[in-house]
N, CA and C atoms as a LAMMPS dump frame, in Angstrom:
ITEM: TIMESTEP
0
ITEM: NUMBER OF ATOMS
315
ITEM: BOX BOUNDS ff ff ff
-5.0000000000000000e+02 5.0000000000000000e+02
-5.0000000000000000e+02 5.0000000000000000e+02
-5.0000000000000000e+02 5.0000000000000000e+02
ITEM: ATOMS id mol type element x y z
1 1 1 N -3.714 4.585 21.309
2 1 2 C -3.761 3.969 19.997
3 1 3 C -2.476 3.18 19.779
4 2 1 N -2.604 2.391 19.286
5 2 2 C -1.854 1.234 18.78
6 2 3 C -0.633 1.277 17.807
7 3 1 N 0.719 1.154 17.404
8 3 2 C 0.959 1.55 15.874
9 3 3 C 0.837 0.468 15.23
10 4 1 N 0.164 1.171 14.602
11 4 2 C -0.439 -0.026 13.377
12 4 3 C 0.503 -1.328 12.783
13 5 1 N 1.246 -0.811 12.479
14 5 2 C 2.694 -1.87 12.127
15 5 3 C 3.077 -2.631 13.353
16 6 1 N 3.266 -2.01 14.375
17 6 2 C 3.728 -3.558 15.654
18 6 3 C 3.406 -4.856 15.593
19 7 1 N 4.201 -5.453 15.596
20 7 2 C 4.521 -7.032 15.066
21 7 3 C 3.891 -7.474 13.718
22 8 1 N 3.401 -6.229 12.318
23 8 2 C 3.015 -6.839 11.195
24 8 3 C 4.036 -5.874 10.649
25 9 1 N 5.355 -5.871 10.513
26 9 2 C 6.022 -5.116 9.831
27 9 3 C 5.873 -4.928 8.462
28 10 1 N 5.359 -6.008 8.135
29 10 2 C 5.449 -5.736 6.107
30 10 3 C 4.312 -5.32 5.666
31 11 1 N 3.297 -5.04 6.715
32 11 2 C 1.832 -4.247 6.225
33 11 3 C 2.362 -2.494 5.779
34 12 1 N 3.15 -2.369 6.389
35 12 2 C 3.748 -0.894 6.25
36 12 3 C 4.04 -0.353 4.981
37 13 1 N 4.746 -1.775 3.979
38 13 2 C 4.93 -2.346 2.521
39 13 3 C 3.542 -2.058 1.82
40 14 1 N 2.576 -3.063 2.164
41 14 2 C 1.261 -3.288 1.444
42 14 3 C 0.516 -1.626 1.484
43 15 1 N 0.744 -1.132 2.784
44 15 2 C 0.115 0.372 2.51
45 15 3 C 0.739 1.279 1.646
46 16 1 N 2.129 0.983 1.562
47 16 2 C 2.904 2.454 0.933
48 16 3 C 2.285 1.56 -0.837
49 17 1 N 2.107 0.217 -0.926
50 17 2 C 2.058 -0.603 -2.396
51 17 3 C 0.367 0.624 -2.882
52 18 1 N -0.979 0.649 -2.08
53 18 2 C -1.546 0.93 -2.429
54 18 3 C -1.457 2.139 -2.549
55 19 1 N -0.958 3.174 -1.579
56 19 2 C -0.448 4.575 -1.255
57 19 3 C 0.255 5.045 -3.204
58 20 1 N 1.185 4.076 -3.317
59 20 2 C 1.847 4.226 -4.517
60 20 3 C 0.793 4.147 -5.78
61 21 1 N -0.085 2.954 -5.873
62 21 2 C -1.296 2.693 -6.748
63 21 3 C -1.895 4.322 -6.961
64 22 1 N -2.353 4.806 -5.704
65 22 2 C -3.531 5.864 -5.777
66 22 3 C -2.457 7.448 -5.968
67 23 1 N -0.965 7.299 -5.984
68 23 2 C -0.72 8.151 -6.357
69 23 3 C -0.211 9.361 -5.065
70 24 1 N 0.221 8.635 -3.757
71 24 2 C -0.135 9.473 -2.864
72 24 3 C 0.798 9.248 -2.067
73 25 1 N 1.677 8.147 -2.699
74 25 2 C 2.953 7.672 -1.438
75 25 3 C 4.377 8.988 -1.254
76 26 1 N 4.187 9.292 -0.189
77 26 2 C 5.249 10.417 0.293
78 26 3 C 6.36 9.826 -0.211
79 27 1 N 7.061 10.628 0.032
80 27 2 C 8.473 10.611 -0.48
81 27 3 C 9.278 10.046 0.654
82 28 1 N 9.189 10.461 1.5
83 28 2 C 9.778 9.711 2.727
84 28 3 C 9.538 8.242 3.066
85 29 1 N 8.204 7.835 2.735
86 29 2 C 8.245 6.399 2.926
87 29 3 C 8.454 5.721 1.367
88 30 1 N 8.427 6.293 -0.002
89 30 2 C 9.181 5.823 -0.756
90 30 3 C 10.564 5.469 -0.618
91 31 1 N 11.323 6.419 0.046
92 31 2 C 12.848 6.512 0.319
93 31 3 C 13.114 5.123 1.373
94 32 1 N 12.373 5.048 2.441
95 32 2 C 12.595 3.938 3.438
96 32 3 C 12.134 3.229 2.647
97 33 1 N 11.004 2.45 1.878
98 33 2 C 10.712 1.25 0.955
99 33 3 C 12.166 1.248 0.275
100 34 1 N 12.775 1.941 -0.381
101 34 2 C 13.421 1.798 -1.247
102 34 3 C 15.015 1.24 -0.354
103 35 1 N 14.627 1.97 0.636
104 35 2 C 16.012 1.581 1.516
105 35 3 C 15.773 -0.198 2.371
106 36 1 N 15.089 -0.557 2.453
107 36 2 C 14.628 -1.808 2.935
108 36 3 C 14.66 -3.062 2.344
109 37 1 N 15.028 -2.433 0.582
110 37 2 C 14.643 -3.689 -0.587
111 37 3 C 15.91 -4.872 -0.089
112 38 1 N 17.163 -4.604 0.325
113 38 2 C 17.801 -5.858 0.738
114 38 3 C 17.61 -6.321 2.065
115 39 1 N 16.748 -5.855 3.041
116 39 2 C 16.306 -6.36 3.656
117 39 3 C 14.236 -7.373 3.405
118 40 1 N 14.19 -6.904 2.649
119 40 2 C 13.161 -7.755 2.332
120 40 3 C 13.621 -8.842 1.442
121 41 1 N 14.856 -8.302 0.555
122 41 2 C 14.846 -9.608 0.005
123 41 3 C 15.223 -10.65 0.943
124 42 1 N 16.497 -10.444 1.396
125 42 2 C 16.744 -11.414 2.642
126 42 3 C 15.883 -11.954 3.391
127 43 1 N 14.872 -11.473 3.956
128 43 2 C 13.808 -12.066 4.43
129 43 3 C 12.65 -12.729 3.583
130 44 1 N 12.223 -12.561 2.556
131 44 2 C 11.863 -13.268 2.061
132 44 3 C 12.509 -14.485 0.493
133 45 1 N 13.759 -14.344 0.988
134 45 2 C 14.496 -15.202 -0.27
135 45 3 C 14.659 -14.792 -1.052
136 46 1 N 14.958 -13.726 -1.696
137 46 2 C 14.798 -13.255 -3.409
138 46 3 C 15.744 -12.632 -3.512
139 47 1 N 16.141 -12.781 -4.604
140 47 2 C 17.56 -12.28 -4.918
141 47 3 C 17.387 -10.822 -5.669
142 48 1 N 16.732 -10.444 -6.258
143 48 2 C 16.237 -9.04 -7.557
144 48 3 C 15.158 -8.798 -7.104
145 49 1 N 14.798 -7.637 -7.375
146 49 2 C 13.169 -6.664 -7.711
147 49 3 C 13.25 -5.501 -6.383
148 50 1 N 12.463 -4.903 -7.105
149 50 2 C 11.91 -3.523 -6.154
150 50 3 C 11.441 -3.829 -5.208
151 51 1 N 10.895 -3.298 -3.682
152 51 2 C 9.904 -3.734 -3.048
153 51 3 C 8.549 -3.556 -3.17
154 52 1 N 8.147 -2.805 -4.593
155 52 2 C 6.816 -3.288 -4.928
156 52 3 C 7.024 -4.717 -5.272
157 53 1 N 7.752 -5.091 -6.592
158 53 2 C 7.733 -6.131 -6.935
159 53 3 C 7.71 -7.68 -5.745
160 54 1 N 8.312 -7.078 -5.027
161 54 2 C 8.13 -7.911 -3.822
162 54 3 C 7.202 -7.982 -2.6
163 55 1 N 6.649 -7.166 -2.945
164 55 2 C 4.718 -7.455 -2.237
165 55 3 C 4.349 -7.814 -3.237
166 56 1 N 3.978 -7.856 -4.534
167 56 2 C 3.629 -7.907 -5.262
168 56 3 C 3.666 -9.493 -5.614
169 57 1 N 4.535 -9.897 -5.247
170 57 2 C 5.211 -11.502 -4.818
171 57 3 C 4.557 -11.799 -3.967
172 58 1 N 4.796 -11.188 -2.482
173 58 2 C 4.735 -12.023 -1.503
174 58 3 C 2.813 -12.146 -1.216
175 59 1 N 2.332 -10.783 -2.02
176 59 2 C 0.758 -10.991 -1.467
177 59 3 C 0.307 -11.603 -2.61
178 60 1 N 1.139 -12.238 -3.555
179 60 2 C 0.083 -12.793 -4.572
180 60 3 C -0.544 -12.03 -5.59
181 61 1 N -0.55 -10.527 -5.865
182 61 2 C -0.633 -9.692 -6.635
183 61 3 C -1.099 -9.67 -7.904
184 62 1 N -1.609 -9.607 -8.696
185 62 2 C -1.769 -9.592 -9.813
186 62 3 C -1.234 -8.587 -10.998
187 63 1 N -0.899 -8.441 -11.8
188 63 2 C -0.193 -7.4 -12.7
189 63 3 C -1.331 -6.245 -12.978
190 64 1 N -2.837 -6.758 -12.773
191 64 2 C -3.747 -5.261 -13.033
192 64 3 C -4.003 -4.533 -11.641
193 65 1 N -3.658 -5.298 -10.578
194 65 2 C -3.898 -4.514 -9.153
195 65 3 C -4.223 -3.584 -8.804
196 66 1 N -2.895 -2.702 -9.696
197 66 2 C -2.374 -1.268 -8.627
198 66 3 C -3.465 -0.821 -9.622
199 67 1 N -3.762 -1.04 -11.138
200 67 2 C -4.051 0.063 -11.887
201 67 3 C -6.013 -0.287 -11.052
202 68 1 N -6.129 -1.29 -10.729
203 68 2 C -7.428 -1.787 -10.572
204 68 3 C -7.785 -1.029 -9.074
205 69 1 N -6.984 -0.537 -8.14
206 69 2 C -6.846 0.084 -7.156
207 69 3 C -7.04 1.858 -7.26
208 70 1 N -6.497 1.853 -8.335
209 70 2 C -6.363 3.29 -8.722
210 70 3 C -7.452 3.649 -9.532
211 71 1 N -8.567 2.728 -9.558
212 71 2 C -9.393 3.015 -10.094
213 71 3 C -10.468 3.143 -9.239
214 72 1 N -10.444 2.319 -7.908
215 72 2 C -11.367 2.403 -7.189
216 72 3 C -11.26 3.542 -5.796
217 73 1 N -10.555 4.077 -5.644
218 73 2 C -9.55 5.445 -5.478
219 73 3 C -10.14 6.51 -5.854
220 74 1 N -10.196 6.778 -7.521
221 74 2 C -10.698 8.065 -8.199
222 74 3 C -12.029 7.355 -8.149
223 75 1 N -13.417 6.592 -8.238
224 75 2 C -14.396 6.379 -8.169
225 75 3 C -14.927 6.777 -6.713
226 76 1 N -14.297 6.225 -5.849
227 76 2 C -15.142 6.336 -4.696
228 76 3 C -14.272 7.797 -3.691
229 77 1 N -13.667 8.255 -4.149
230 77 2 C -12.866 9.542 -3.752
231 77 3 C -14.004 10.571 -4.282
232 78 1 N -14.694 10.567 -5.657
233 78 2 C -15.55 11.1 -5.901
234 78 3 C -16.836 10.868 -5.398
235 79 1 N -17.238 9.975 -5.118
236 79 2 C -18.265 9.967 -4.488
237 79 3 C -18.046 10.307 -2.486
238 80 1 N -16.99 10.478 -1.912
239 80 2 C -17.026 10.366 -0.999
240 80 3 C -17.144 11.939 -0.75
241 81 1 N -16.215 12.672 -1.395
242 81 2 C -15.967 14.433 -1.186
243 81 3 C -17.439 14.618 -1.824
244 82 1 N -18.638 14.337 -2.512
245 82 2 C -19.462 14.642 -2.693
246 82 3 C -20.277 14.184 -1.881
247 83 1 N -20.382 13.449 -0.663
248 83 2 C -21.677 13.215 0.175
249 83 3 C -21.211 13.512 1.214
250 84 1 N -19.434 13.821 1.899
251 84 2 C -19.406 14.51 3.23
252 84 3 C -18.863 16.078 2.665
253 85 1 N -18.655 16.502 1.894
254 85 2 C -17.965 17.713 1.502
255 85 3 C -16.863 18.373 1.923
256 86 1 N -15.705 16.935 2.092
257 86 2 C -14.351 17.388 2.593
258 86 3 C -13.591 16 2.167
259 87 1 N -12.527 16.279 1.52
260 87 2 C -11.443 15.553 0.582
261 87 3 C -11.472 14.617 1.307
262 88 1 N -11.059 13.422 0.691
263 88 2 C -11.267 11.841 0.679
264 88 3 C -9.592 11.921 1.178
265 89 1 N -9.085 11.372 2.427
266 89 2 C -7.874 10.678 2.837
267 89 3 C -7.141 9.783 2.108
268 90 1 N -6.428 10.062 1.537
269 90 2 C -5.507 8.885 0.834
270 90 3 C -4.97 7.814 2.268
271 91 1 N -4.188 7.972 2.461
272 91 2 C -3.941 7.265 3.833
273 91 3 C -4.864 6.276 4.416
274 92 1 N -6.312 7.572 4.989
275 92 2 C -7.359 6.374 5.647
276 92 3 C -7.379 5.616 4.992
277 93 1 N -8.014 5.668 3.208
278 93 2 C -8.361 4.994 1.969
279 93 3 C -7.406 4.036 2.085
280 94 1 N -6.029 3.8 1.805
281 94 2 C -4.944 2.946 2.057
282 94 3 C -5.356 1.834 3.205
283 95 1 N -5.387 2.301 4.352
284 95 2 C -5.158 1.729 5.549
285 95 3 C -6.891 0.294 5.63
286 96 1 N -7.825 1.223 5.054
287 96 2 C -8.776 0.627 5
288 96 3 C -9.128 -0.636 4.036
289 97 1 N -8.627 -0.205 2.77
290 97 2 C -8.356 -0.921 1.639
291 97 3 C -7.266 -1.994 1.767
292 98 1 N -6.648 -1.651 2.535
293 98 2 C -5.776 -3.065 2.86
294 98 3 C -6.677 -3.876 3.753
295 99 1 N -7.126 -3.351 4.823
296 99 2 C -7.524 -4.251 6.167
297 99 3 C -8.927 -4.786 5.311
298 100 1 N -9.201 -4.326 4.382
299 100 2 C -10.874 -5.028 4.227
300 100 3 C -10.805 -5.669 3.091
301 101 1 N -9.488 -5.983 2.325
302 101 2 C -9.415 -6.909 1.269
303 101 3 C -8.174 -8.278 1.44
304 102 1 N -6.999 -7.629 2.296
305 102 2 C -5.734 -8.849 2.721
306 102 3 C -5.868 -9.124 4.523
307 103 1 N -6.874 -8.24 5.218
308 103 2 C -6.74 -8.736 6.603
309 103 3 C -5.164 -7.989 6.656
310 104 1 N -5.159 -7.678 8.063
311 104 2 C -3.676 -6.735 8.356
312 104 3 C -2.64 -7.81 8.504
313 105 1 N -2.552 -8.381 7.377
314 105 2 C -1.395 -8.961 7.408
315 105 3 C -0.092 -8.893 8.387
């Protein structure tokens, strides 16, 4: 298997962005997001903001997103633990929800 991030480093961003939406982003990759913000700014030009705010930038984002994410999260989380009868993956959910709405950037 592949790691997913090799040569798309800032998808790593967009997962922990939805990870964060649904309520599920570890603490450890909060801490590295949080440790990275002057390196993203530098790379992408910006002088201020969080590194949500800066996916949030760089993918074009909208201000109802995360909450619009977090909605489709608790909808289909419920329907999913009810037709296989074992808890819905935050993570997979993440990983999938990125690749089938921004392409793995």
């Amino acid at each position: 298997m592949t790691d997913r991030y090799e040569d798309k480093p800032f998808l790593r961003f967009v997962d922990a962005y939805v990870l964060k939406a649904i309520g599920h982003l570890d603490a450890a990759t909060e801490t590295y997001c949080k440790a990275m913000v002057p390196q993203l700014q530098q790379s992408f030009g910006v002088t201020s903001g969080s590194w949500e705010q800066i996916v949030e930038k760089q993918m074009k984002f909208g201000p109802e997103l995360a909450g619009q994410i977090e909605k489709i999260w608790a909808d289909g989380k419920k329907r999913f633990e009810e037709g296989n009868g074992q808890p819905a993956d935050p993570v997979q959910f993440a990983m999938t929800f990125v690749d089938r709405n921004f392409g793995r950037s």
